[in-house]
N, C-alpha and C positions, 0 to 999 in steps of 0.2 A: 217619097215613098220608096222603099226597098223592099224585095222578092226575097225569101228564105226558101231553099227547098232540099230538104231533108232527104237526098239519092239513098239514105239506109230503108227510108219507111217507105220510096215509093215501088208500089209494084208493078206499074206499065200499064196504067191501063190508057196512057195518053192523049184525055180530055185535057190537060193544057198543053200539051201539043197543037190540039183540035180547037182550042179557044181563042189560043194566044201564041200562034206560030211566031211571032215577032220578038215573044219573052224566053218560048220553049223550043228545045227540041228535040228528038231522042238521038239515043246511041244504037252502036250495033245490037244490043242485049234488049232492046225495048223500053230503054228506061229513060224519065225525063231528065232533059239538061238543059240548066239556065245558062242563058244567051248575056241576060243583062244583068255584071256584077255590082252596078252603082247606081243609083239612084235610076227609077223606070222614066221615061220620058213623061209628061204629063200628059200627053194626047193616048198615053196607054195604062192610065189608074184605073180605069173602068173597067178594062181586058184584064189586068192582074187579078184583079176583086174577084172576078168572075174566073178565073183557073183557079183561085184558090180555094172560093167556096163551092166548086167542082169536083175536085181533088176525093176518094173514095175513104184515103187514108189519111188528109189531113196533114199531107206533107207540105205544103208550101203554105208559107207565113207572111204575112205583109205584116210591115213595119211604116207606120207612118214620122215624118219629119215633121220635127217642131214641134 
């Protein structure tokens, strides 16, 4: 599984910050930044799922493997 997140579409409101401290984090402007460029760990598919189907604007994408 891969994280996509779209830093144009997102607007801060930081519920994957607040979901997935481990995948997310913010910058100084408020806006989310992904921690992990390759492949998520598998003990954090669950936490991904759920920041992205959190997300207000629909900026972070999961991509599953295989």
């Amino acid at each position: 599984m891969r994280v996509h997140l779209d830093a144009g579409t997102c607007q801060g409101h930081n519920r994957c910050y607040a979901l997935a401290p481990e995948l997310f984090d913010v910058d100084d402007y408020g806006q989310a930044v992904l921690l992990v460029e390759d492949d998520v760990p598998s003990g954090m598919h669950d936490m991904a799922r759920l920041a992205a189907a959190n997300c207000p604007e629909y900026a972070i994408k999961i991509t599953e493997n295989g």
